[in-house]
C-alpha positions as CSV (number, residue, x, y, z in Angstrom):
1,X,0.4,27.3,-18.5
2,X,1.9,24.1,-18.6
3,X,4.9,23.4,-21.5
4,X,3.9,21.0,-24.3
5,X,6.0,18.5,-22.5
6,X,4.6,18.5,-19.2
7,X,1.0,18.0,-20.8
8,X,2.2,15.1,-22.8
9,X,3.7,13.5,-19.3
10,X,0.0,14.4,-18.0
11,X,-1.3,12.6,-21.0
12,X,0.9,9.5,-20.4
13,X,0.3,9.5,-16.8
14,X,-3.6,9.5,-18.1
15,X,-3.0,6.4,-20.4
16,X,-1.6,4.3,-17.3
17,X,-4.0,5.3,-15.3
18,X,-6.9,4.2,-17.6
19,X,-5.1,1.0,-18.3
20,X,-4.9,0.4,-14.6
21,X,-9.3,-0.3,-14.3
22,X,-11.4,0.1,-11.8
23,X,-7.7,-0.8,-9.1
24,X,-7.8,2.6,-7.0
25,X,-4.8,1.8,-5.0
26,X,-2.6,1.2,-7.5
27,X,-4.0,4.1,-9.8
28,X,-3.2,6.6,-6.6
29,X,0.3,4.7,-6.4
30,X,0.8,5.2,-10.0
31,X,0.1,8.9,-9.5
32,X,2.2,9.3,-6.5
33,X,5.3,8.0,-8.2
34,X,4.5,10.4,-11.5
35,X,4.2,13.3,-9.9
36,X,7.2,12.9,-7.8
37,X,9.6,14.0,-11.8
38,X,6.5,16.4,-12.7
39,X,6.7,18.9,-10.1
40,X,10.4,18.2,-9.0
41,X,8.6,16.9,-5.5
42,X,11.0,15.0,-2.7
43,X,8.0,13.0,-1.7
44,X,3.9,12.4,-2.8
45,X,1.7,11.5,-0.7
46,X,-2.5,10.9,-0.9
47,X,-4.2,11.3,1.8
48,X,-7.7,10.4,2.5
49,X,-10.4,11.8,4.9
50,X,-11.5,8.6,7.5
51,X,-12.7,9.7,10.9
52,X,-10.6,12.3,12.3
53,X,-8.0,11.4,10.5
54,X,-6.1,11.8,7.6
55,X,-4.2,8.9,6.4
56,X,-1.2,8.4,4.0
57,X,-3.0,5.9,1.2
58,X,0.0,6.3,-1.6
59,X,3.1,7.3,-1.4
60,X,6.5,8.4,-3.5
61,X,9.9,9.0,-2.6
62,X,11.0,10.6,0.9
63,X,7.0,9.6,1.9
64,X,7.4,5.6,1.2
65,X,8.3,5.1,4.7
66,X,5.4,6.5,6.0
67,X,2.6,4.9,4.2
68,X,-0.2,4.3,6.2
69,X,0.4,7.1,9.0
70,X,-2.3,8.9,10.4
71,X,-2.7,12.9,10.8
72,X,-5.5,14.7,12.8
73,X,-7.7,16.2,10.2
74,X,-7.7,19.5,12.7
75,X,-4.3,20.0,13.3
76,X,-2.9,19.9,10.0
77,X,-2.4,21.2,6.6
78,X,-4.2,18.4,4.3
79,X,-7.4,18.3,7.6
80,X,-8.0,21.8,6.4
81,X,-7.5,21.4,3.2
82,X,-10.5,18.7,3.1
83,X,-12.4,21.3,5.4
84,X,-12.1,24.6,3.5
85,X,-11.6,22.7,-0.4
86,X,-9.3,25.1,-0.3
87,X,-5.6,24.7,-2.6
88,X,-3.1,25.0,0.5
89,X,0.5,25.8,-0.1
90,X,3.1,26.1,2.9
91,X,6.7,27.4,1.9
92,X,8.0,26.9,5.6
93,X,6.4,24.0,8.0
94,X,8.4,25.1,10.9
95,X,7.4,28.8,11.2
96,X,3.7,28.2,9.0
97,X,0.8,27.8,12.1
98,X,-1.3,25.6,10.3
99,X,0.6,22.9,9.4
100,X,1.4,19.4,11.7
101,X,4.9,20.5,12.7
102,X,6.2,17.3,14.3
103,X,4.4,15.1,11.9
104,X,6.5,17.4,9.3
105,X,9.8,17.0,10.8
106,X,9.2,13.4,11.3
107,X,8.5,12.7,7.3
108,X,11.6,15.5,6.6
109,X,9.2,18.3,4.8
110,X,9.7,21.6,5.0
111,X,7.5,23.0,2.1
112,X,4.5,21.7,0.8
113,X,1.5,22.1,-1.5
114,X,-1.4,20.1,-0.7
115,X,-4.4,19.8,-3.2
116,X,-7.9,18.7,-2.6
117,X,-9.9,15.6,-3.9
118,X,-12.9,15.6,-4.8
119,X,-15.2,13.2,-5.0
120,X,-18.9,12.9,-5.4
121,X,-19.0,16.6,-4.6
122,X,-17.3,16.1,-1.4
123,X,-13.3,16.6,-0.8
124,X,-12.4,13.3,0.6
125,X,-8.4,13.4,0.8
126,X,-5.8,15.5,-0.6
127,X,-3.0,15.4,-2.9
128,X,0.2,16.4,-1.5
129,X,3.7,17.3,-2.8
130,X,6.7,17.6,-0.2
131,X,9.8,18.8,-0.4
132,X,12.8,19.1,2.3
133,X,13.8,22.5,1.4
134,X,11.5,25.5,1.7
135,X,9.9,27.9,-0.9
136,X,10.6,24.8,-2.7
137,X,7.1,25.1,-4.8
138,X,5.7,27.2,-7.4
139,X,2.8,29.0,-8.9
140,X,3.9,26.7,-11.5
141,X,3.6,23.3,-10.0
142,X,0.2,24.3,-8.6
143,X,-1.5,24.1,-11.7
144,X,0.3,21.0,-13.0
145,X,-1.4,19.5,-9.8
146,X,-4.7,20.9,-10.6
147,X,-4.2,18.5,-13.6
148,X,-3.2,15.7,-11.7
149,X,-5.8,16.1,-8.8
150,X,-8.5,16.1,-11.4
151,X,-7.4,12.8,-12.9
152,X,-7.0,11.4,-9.5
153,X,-10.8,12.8,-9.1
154,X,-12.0,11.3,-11.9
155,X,-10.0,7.6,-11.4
156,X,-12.0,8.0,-7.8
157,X,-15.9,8.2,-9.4
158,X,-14.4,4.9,-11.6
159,X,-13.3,2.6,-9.2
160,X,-17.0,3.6,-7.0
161,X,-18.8,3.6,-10.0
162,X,-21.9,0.9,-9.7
163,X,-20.3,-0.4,-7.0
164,X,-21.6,-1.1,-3.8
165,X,-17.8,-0.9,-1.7
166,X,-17.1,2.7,-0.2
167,X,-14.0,4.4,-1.8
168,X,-12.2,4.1,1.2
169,X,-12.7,0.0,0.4
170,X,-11.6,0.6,-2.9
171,X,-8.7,2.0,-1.9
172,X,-7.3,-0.1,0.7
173,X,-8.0,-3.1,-0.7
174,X,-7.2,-5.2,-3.5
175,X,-8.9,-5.1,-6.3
176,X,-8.3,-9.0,-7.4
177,X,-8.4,-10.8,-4.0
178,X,-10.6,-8.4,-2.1
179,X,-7.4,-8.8,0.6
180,X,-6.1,-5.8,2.5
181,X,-3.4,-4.0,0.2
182,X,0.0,-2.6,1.1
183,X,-1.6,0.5,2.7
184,X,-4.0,-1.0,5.0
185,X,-1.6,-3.7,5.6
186,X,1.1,-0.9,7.0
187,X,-1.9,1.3,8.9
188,X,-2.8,-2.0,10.5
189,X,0.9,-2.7,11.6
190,X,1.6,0.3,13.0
191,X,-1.8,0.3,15.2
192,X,-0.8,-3.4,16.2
193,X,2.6,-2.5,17.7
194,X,1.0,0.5,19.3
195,X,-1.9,-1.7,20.9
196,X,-0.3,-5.0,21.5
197,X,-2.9,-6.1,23.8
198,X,-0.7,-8.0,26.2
199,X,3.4,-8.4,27.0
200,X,3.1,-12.0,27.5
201,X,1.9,-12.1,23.3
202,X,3.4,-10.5,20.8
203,X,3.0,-9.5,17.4
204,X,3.9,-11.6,14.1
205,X,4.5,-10.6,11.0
206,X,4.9,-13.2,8.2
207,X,6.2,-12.5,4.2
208,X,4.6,-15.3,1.7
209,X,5.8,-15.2,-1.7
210,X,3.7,-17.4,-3.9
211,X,6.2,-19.5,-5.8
212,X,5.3,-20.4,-9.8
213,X,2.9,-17.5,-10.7
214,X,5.1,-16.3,-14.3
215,X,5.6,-19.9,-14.8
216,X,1.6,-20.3,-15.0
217,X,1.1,-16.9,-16.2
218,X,3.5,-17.9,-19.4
219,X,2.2,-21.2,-20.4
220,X,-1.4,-20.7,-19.2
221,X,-1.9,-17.3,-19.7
222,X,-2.9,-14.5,-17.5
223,X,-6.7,-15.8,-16.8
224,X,-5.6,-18.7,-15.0
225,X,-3.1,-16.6,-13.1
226,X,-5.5,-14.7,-11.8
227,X,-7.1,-17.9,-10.9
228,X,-4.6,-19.4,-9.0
229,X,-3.9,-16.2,-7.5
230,X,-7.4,-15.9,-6.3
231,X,-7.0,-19.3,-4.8
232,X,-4.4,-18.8,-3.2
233,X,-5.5,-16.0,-1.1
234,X,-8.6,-17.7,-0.3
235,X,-6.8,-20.6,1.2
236,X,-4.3,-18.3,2.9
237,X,-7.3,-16.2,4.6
238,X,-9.0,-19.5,5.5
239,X,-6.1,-19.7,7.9
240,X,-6.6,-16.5,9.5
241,X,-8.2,-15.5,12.2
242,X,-10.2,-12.4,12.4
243,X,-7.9,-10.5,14.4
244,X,-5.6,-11.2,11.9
245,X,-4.6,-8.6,8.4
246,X,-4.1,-10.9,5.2
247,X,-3.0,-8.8,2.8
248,X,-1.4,-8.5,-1.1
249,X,0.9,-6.4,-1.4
250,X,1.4,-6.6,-4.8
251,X,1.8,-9.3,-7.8
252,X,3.1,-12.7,-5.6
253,X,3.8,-10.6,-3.1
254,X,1.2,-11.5,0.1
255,X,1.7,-11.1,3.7
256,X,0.1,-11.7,7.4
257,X,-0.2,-9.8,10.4
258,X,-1.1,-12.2,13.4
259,X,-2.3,-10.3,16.4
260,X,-2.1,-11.5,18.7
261,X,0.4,-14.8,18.6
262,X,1.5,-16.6,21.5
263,X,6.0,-16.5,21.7
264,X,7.6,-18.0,20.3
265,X,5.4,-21.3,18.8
266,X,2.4,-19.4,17.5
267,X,3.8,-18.5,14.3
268,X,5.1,-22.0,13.5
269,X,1.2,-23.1,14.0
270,X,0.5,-20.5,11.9
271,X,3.1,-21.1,9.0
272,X,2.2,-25.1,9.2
273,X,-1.2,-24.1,9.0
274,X,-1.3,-22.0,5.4
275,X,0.9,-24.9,4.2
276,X,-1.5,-27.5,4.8
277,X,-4.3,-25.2,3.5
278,X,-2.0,-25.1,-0.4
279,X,-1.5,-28.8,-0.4
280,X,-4.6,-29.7,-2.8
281,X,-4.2,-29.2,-6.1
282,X,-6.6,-26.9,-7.4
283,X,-8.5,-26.9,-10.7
284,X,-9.2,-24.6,-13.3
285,X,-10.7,-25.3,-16.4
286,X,-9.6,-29.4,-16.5
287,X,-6.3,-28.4,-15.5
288,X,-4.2,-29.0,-11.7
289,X,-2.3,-26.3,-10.3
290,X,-0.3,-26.8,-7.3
291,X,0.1,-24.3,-4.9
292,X,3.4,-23.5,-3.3
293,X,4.7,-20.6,-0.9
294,X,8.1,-19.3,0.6
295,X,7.4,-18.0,4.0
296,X,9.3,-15.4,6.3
297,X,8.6,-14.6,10.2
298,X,9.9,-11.9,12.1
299,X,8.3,-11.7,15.5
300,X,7.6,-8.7,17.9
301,X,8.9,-7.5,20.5
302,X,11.4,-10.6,20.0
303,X,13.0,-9.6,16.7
304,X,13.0,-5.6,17.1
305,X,10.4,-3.2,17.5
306,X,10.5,-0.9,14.6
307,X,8.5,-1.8,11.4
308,X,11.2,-1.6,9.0
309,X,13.3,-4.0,11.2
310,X,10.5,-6.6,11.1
311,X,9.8,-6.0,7.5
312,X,12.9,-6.6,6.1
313,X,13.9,-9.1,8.6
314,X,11.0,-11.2,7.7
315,X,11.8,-10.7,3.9
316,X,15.8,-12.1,4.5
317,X,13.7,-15.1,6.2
318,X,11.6,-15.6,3.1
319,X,14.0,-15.4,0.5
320,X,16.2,-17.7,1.9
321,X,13.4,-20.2,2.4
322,X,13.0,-19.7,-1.4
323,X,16.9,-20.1,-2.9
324,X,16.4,-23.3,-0.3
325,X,13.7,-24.7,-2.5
326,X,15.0,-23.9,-5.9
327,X,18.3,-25.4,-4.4
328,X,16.7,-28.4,-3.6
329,X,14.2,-28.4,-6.9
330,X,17.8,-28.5,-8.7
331,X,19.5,-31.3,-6.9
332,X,16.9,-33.4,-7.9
333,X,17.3,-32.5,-11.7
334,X,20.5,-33.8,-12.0
């Protein structure tokens, strides 16, 4: 049975999760990053059912860098876990037959329980704790997990709930903007580096931080932050084309895969463009917001061909673009 302190984590971990609404990709990151202290995990990971595949939709620690990647449903752990509904726990990938060997040693897990989720009376994904060592899990932590599964479960039937959008919709997209979120953001990166459709284009990958939002959200309050936000990402998609990801990542956070974009001018059109599209002021309730950005690029194959490279190489871009503006904004005040 669980300690009286491990069901009053469960019981926090419930809170949040109720606070969080109807958002099901932030509820499944929220559980992720709980469960990594609750069962003394390396790495989380959910998983959901789409096609033949099962796909990483939230992830914790040692996992983070493999959000988005996909696993055959039949030649791995969590695919027959969603087959057989079946609690699955693997002490040793590297000598246990039914787990994704080289998918393990490329995420670093050597033990594992994975749990299924239910949904609608179907198991549509799986809850999965990783750890690098093996025999790493306990009769223990299973049950904690039953806890958390059911939770996940139950945040599942909430966010679906007299709605018409699939849960796979739910969770892969935001819940404010209706943009692409992190998750599907990352699975469509990875396939667009795989399938770049031809060497003479490339890939580009832009960071847009929207500049002002806690300004507006402190003076104006939350409702018109939403507002502006909602704006903003309707202007920004405006620019897009359909072979394009706009996504949220996350608060201010946005960002755009362009696929494919002529080298090296096309994402200079593209950048000029969304910054044209945020010069009008836009009105809320008799009052003018203007809408700014700070805008990274990292191209592909130009600037590196890993993810993380162009990720982080694209964020540098952006935040120096920003301490530009604010550097500028403060000239002028003196």
């Amino acid at each position: 049975m669980p300690s009286e302190q491990e069901l009053l984590e469960i019981i926090d971990i419930q809170t949040e999760i109720a606070k969080l609404g109807r958002n099901l990709g932030d509820v499944m990151k929220r559980v992720t990053e709980r469960t990594l202290s609750l069962v003394r995990a390396d790495g989380v990971a959910i998983e959901l059912a789409e096609g033949d595949d099962m796909v990483y939709r939230a992830t914790a620690g040692m996992a983070n860098g493999h959000l988005g990647i996909r696993l055959k449903r039949d030649a791995s752990l969590s695919g027959l876990c969603t087959q057989t509904g079946q609690i699955l726990r693997c002490d040793d990938a590297e000598t246990d037959p039914r787990a994704d060997r080289e998918a393990c040693r490329k995420v670093g897990i050597r033990s594992m329980i994975v749990m299924p989720l239910q949904h609608n009376e179907s198991t549509v994904g799986v809850l999965k704790a990783m750890a690098a060592a093996p025999a790493h899990f306990t009769d223990h932590d299973v049950e904690l997990l039953k806890l958390l599964s059911s939770l996940v479960a139950a945040a599942m039937y909430h966010a679906t709930h007299d709605d018409n959008s699939d849960l796979v919709y739910k969770a892969t997209h935001d819940d404010l903007t209706g943009l692409a979120n992190r998750s599907l953001f990352m699975d469509r990166l990875r396939s667009s580096l795989i399938h770049l459709p031809q060497q003479s284009r490339g890939v580009g990958v832009l960071m847009i931080d929207m500049d002002g939002l806690k300004e507006i959200n402190d003076t104006c309050g939350h409702r018109a932050g939403d507002a502006v936000i909602r704006e903003f990402a309707t202007r920004t998609k405006s620019c897009a084309r359909s072979s394009d990801t706009v996504a949220r990542l996350g608060g201010d956070e946005f960002a755009i895969i362009l696929n494919p974009v002529d080298l090296p001018d096309g994402v200079g059109a593209a950048i000029k463009r969304i910054q044209s599209a945020l010069e009008a002021p836009f009105l809320f309730e008799d009052r003018s917001y203007q809408l700014y950005a700070s805008i990274g690029a990292a191209r592909f194959p130009d600037d590196g061909h890993a993810i993380d490279t162009l990720l982080e190489l694209a964020d540098q871009r952006m935040y120096a673009i920003k301490r530009q503006r604010k550097g500028q904004q403060g000239s002028r005040l003196h």
